[in-house]
N, C-alpha and C positions, 0 to 999 in steps of 0.2 A: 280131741276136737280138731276141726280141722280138714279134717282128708279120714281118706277109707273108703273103700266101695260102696257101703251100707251109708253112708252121708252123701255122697253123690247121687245114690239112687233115692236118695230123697230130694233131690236137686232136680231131677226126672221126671220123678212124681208131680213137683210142684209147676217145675217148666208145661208140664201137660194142664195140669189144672190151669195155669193163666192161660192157657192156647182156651180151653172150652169156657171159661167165664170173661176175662177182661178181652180176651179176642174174640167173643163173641161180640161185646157192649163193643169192639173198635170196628166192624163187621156193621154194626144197626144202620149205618148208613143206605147200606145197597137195602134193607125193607123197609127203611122208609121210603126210600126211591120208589117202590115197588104198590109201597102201600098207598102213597099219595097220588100216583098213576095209574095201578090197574087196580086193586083190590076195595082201595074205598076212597075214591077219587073224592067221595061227597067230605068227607072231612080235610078241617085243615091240618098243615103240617105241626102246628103247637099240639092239636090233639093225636095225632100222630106219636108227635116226640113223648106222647106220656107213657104211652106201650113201653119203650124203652129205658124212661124214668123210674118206672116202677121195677123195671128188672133190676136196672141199677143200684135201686132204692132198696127193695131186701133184698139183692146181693149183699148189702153191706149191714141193714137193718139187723137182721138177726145171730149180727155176730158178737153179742155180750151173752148169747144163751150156746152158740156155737164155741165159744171159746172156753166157757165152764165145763161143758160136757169134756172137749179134749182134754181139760188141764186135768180131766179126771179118768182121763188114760180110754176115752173112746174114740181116737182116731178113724179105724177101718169102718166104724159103722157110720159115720160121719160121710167117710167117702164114698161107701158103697148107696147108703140110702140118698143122698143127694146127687150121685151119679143117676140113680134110677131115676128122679124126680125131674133133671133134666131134660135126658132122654126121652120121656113119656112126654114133657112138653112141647119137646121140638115136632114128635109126631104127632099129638094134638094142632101143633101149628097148622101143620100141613093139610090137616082136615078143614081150616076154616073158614068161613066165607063173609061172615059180620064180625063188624071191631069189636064187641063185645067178648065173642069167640077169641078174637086174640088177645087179648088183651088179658084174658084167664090166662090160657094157654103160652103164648111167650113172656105176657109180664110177669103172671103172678106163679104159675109151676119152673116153668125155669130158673127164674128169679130166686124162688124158695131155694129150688134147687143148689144153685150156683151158688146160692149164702151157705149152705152147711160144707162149702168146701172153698172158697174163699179164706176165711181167719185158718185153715190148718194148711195150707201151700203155705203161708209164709207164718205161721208161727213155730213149724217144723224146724226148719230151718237154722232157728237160732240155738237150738238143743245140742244142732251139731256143728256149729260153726262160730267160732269167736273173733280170730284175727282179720278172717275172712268172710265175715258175713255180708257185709255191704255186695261185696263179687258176690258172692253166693245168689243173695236175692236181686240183684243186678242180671245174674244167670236165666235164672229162672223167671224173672219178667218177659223176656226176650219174647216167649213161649207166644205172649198177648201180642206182641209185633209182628210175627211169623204168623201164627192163624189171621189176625186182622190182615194180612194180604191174599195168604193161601184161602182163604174162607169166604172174602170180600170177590176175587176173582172165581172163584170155584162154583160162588153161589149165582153169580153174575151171566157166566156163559152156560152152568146147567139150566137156568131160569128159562135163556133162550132155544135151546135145544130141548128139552124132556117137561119145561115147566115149573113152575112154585111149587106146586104140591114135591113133586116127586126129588127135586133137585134139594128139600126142606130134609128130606126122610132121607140123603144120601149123606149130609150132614146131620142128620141124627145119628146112622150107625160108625159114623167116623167116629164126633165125639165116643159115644160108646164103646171102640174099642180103645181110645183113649182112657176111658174111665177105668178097664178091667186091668188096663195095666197099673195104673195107679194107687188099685185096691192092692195091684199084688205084691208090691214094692216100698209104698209108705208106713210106718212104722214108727212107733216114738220112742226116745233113746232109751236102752236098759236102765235101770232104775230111775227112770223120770216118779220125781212125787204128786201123789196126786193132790190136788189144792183143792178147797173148798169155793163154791162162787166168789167172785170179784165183790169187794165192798165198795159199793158208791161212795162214801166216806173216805178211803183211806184214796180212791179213785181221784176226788175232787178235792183234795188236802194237797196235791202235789200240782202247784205251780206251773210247772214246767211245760207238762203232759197235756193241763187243760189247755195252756196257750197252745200249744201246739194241735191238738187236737180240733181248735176252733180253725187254725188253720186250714188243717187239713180237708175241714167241712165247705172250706171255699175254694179250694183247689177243685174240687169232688164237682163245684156246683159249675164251674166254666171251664176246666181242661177239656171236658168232652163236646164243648160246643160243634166246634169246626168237624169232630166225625159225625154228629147227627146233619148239621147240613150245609157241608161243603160241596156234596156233589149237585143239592136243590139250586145251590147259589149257582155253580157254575152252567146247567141248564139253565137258569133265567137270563145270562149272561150269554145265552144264545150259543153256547159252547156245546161240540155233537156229543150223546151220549156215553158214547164209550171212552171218549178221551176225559168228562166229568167223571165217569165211573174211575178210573184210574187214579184222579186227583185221591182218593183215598188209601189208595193203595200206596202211592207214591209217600205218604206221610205215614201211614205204620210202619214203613221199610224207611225210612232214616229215625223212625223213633228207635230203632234199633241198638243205634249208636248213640242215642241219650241215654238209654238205660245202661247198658252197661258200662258207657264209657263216664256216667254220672256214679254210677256205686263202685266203680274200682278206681275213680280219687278219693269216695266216702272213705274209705278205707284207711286211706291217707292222711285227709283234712277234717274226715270229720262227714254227717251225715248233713247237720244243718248251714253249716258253713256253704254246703251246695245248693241247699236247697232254696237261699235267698234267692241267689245270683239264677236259679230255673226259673224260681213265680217273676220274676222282674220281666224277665226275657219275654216269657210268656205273654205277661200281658199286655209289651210295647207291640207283638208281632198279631194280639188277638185285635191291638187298636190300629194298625195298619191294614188289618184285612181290608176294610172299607174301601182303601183304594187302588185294590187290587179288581181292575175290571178286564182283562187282557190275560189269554191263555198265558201268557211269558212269566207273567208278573203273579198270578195263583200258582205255578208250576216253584216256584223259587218260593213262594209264601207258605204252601205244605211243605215244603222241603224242609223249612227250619223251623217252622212250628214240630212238624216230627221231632227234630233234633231237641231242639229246648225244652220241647213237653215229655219228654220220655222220662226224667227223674220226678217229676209231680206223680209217675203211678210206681215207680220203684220205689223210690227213698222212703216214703212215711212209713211201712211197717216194720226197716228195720231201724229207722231213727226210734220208735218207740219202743223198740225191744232194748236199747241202748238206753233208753232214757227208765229202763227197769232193771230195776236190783236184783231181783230175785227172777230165776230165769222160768220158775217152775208157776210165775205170775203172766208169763209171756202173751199166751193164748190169751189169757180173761182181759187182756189190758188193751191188745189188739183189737180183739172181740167190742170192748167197750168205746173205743175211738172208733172203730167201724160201723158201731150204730147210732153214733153223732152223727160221722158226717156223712152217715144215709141221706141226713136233711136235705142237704145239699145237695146230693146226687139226684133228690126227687125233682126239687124246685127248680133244679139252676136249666136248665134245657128247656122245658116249658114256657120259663118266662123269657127265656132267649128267644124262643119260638113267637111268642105272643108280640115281644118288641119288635118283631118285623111289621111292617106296613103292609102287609099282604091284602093282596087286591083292589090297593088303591095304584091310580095310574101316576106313578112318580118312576124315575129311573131304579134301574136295579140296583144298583150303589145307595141309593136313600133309602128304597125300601131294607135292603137289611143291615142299616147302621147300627139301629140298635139294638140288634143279637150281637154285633159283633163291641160297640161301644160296651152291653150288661156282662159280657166275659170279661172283657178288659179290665173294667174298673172290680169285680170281684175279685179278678189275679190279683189287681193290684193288692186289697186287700191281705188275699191271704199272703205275700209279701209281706204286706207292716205285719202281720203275727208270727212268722215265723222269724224277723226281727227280731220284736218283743221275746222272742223266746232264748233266744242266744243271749238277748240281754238281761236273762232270769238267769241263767247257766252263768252270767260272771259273775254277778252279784248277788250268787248263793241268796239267800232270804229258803223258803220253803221247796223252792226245786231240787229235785234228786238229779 
């Protein structure tokens, strides 16, 4: 456990996969941008934010059937067949000209896609890493920081130069040849046992896991606010496009140093011990957005939203590999917390979207208080749960 080439090349594996799923969902910014201006200016941006909700939403939904298949030693076909399902969507994208059309196409095939390889980037992981897993999956997060800039900038100036369609399908064969490497190198440990599906029962018997997992469905439902529409804000805020385009870049590039530099104290202190002291931060900095009307004052507001919000997308799946006994239950359990708090990922954006005052004549700071007020007070939320959960872990009673 520990180290070896065949465990870091699953660190590879996994770093890629968050680059083509969670850094594509830290990426949705620039087509919403894109969708709400040139593609289908007639809808609003809440109907917008749902294209991206739904990819979110089974990204994460179909990982209690994703995580039995793996636990049952189907890794490769896992990554290969959702690698293709991807791919095929992103070039579907590229074909489309009505929201309906995308909204198959990048919510619902990619979305599938990105679910069947979501739960095995990071339930790999803990097969081969004990002392060090928190670093591990701390590593490997990075992946979604690095394409949410490389991907956000890449898609932003091919847009302008070659177009949507074409600049869609240049990002498609990237991901893709991300994907063949991933096939070629992912791998589950020598004698890993295969398990039988996850039992709801023994799933919801353990204290610990459900608080926490209820957490994490609130985390799910407001961390991603600010990428769906910080760059919409800082256009209304009269800010020139290309320097709002950037405000996003700027925050996947110091989420950088959340994630890693959040799972190599996990390491040390513990996974949830960190994870209070993120949601809090989070959602004092998602309630201050508001009064962030001035390029200076957004520029310093992504900067530490990156920072604070980078262990809300690292920490929870190797807190809940930690919070399982049996390592050979990893996958199914993951899988099962991941299609909780799909919920969350579907709703929380949408209704952020719908809390703005859109197109009524109020300043731009009132109109969207309350996208930024509905994140705040949900952070705060999953906060008190993740509490509650530390406070299950002293006081023994049913938590493992």
């Amino acid at each position: 456990m520990d180290g070896g080439l065949t465990a870091w090349l699953q660190v590879l594996g996994s770093w890629l996969i968050f680059a083509n799923t969670w850094g594509l969902t830290s990426s949705y910014g620039v087509f919403e941008a894109h969708y709400t201006t040139v593609l289908l200016p007639e809808y609003t941006p809440s109907a917008i934010a749902w294209i991206g909700s739904v990819q979110l939403f089974l990204m994460m939904a179909i990982g209690l059937p994703v995580g039995a298949i793996m636990d049952r030693g189907h890794l490769r076909l896992l990554v290969v067949a959702g690698s293709c399902l991807q791919v095929l969507g992103m070039l579907m994208t590229s074909l489309c000209t009505a929201y309906w059309q995308v909204f198959l196409a990048q919510g619902v095939c990619v979305g599938i896609g990105s679910g069947m390889l979501v739960v095995p980037s990071v339930a790999v992981l803990p097969l081969y890493f004990s002392a060090k897993r928190m670093l591990a999956t701390g590593i490997a997060a990075t992946g979604s920081s690095l394409a949410g800039i490389i991907y956000s900038i890449m898609l932003r100036r091919l847009i302008v130069r070659i177009g949507f369609p074409w600049a869609v399908r240049v990002l498609a064969l990237i991901m893709l040849a991300g994907s063949l490497t991933c096939a070629a190198v992912m791998r589950l440990r020598p004698g890993h046992a295969k398990r039988a599906p996850l039992q709801w029962r023994k799933f919801t018997s353990d204290s610990c896991l459900v608080c926490f997992t209820a957490a994490f469905t609130a985390m799910m439902a407001s961390v991603y606010i600010p990428f769906f529409y910080v760059e919409d804000y800082a256009l209304d805020l009269a800010i020139d496009q290309d320097t709002s385009f950037y405000l996003l870049s700027i925050m996947n590039a110091t989420s950088l140093f959340g994630r890693i530099g959040s799972n190599w104290l996990a390491d040390r202190w513990g996974g949830l011990p960190l994870a209070l002291p993120g949601c809090l931060s989070t959602s004092i900095i998602l309630f201050f957005w508001r009064f962030a009307t001035t390029l200076p004052a957004l520029v310093v507001l992504v900067a530490i939203y990156g920072v604070v919000s980078g262990s809300i997308v690292s920490l929870p799946p190797a807190i809940i590999a930690n919070l399982t006994d049996d390592v050979s239950e990893v996958g199914a359990r993951i899988g099962a917390a991941y299609t909780v708090a799909a919920v969350g990922a579907l709703i929380g954006n949408p209704i952020a979207g719908a809390a703005r005052q859109y197109g009524q004549a109020v300043p731009v700071q009132v109109e969207y208080q309350g996208t930024w007020v509905f994140g705040a007070a949900v952070m705060a939320v999953a906060a008190g749960l993740v509490g509650g959960t530390l406070w299950l872990r002293r006081v023994g009673g049913s938590c493992k």
